[in-house]
N, C-alpha and C positions, 0 to 999 in steps of 0.2 A: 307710482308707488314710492313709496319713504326710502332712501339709500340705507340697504342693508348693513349692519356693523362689520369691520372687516378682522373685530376679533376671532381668535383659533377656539375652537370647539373648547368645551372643558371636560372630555372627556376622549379620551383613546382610542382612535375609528377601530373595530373588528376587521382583520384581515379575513376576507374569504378563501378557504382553503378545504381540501377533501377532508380534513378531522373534522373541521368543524359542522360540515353538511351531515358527516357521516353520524355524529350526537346530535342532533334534528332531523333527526330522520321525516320524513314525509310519513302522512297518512298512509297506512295499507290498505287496498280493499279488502273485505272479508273471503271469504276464498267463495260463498254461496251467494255476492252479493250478484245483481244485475246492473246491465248500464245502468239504471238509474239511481242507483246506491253509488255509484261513483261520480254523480253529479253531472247537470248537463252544462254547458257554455254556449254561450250568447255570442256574435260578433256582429258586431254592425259597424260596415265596413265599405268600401267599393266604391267607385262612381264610374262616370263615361267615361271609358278606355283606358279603366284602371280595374280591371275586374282581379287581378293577383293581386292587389290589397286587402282585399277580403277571401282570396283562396290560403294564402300563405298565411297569417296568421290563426283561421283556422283549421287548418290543418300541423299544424305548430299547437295548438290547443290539444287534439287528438292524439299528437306525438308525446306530450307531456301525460298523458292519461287520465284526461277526461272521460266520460263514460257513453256520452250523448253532445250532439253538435249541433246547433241553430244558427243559421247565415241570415241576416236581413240586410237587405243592400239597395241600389238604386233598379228599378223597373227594365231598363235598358240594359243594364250587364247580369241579372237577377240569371239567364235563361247557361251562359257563359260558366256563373261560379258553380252552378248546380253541374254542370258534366265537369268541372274543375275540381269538385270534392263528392265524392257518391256516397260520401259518408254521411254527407249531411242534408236534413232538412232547411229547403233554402225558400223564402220570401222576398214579396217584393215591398219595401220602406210603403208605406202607406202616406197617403197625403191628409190635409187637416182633415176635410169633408169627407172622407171616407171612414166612415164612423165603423161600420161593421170590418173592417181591414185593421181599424186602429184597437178596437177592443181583440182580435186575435192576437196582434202585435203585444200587446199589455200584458196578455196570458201567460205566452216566453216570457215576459220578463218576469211575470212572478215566480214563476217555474225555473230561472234561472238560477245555476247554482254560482256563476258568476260571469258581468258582463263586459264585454271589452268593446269602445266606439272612439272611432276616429278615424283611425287607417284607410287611405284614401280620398277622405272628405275633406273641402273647405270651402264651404257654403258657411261661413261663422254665423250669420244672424239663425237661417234653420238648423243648424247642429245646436247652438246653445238653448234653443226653445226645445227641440227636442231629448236633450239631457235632462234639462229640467223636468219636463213634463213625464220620463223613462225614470226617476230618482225615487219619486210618491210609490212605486211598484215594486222598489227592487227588495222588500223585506230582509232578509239576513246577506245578500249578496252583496260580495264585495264588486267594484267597478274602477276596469284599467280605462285609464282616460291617455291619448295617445295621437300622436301626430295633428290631424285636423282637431283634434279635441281639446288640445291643449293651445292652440289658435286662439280660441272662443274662452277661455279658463278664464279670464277675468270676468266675463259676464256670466260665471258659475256660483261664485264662492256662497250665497246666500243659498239656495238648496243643497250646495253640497255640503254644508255646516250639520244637516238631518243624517248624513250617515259617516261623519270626523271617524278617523281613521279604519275606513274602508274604503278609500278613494288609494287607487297607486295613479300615478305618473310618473311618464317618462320620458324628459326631456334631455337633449343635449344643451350645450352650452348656448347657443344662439337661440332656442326656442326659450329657452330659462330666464334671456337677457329681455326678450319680448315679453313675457307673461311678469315680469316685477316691476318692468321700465327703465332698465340700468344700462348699460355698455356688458358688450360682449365680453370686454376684455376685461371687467368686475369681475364679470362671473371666475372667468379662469383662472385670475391671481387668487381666491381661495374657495372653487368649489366645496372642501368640506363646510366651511360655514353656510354661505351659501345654502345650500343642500338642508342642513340641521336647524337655520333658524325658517325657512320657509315650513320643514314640514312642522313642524312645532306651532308656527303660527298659524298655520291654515288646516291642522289638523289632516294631511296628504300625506301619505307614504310616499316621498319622492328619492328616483332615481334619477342622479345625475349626471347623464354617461359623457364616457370621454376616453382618454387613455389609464385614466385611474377613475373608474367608477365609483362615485358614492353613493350610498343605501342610505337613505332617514327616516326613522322612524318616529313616530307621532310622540312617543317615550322618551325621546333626547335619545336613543340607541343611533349607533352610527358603524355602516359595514364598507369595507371600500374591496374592490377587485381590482386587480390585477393583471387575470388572464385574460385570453383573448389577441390577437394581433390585427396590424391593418388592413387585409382580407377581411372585415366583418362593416367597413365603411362602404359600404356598394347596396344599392339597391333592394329594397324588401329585407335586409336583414335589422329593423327597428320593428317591422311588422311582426318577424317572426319573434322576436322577444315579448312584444306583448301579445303574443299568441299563447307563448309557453306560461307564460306570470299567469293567464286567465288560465287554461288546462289546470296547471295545479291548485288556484283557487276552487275549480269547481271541483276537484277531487276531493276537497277538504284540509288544503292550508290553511293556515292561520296569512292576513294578507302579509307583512311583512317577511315572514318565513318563504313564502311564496314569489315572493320580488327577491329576496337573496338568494334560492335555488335556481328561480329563472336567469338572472343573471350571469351566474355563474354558469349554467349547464347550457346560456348561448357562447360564454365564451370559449369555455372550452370541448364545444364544438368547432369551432372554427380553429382552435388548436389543432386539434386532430385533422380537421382536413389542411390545414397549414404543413402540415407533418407529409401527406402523404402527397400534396399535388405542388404545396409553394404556399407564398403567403398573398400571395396574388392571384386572380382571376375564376376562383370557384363563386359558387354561385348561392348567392342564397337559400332558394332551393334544396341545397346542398347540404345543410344542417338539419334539415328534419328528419335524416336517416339517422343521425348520430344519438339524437337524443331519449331515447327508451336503452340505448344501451350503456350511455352514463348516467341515466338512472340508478341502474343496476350495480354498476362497480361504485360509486356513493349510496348506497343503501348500507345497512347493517351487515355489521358481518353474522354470518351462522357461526 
């Protein structure tokens, strides 16, 4: 890819901050709605001997308040994520020739109210034939594209032009460096540019995390964070961010609204447990208690 311009944005990143979440409030469910008024999510996630790739971000979907939970994952850890989430209906990925496996598979995805694939995967040539062929189904759902998904992004960009800005990704600086063709160290001498002229050109809500996260939106909008500390670089916890980003899509965000809640309500997650244990050694895992209850203290006040 073309060497990006290393001009500064022309416009003002949005600091993320509890005022501002707190004036975008999230969708409310209606008080008589059922789970399926609150939307289901999709994960498609997991492989051999990584089955908490697809436990933890959905379950981080559920914790953000989805209403309904759908796991599709590889055949061999499929039997694992299901006693690993009881919340959820779980499937085994279907292969090409299994026609009647693959038209159920389809069904979720029309039915999804938004869907997250990557986490755990890196099988590039079957993940990107399977994105694309998952894209013709997805009707109004938005789609986090995420770790192994973001692998394979270069051989997306033609189907993913059929649903421009409702694609989020989430990449850090070296997956960012891989996906345009540039040096790592491009990326970080100005990820807000970075960040705002990709998602502009490709039409991607892209986040791109770091110690100062940047938000882009497809609109030339631009949000950065702040919170968060080095406790949140360990294991599964990229999983669980785009757990949370899909939960709130399928509740009824709008998708960028959705990538700036999620962001922020992973980091300051790990805030709070920074607060209570250190800034080191909790666990991934560890942040999916926190977040229904910063929900709550960022909602509206009464």
């Amino acid at each position: 890819m073309r060497k990006l311009p290393r001009s500064k944005p022309k416009i003002r990143p949005v600091k993320i901050t509890d005022k501002l979440l707190r004036a975008w409030a999230l969708p409310k469910p209606a008080r008589e709605g059922d789970k399926e008024a609150r939307g289901a999510a999709l994960i498609i996630a997991g492989a051999d001997g990584m089955p908490g790739a697809a436990i933890l971000p959905a379950t981080a979907a559920l914790r953000a308040g989805a209403g309904k939970l759908q796991i599709a994952t590889e055949p061999s850890v499929a039997p694992w994520v299901a006693l690993g989430v009881l919340e959820a209906a779980v499937i085994a990925l279907p292969d090409r020739g299994q026609k009647k496996e693959r038209a159920h598979f389809f069904g979720r995805v029309k039915r999804a109210g938004a869907v997250l694939v990557g986490p755990g995967m890196d099988q590039c040539e079957s993940l990107s034939h399977r994105v694309a062929k998952i894209v013709p189904h997805l009707r109004e759902a938005p789609l986090v594209l995420d770790a192994g998904a973001l692998g394979c992004f270069e051989h997306l960009p033609a189907c993913l032009d059929k649903i421009r800005g409702r694609v989020i990704i989430t990449p850090h600086a070296g997956e960012m460096a891989k996906i345009i063709g540039r040096p790592k160290e491009e990326i970080l001498a100005d990820p807000a540019s970075v960040a705002l002229r990709f998602a502009k050109e490709r039409g991607v809500i892209t986040i791109l995390k770091g110690s100062r996260t940047y938000i882009a939106g497809v609109d030339g909008t631009l949000y950065y964070n702040e919170a968060g500390n080095v406790g949140l670089a360990t294991s599964g916890s990229g999983d669980i961010l785009a757990g949370i980003i899909t939960g709130l899509c399928a509740r009824g965000a709008e998708p960028l609204q959705a990538a700036v809640w999620g962001v922020y309500l992973h980091a300051t997650a790990g805030d709070a447990l920074a607060a209570r244990l250190g800034p080191l050694g909790y666990l991934a895992r560890e942040l999916l208690p926190e977040i229904p209850g910063l929900m709550r203290r960022l909602g509206p006040k009464a």
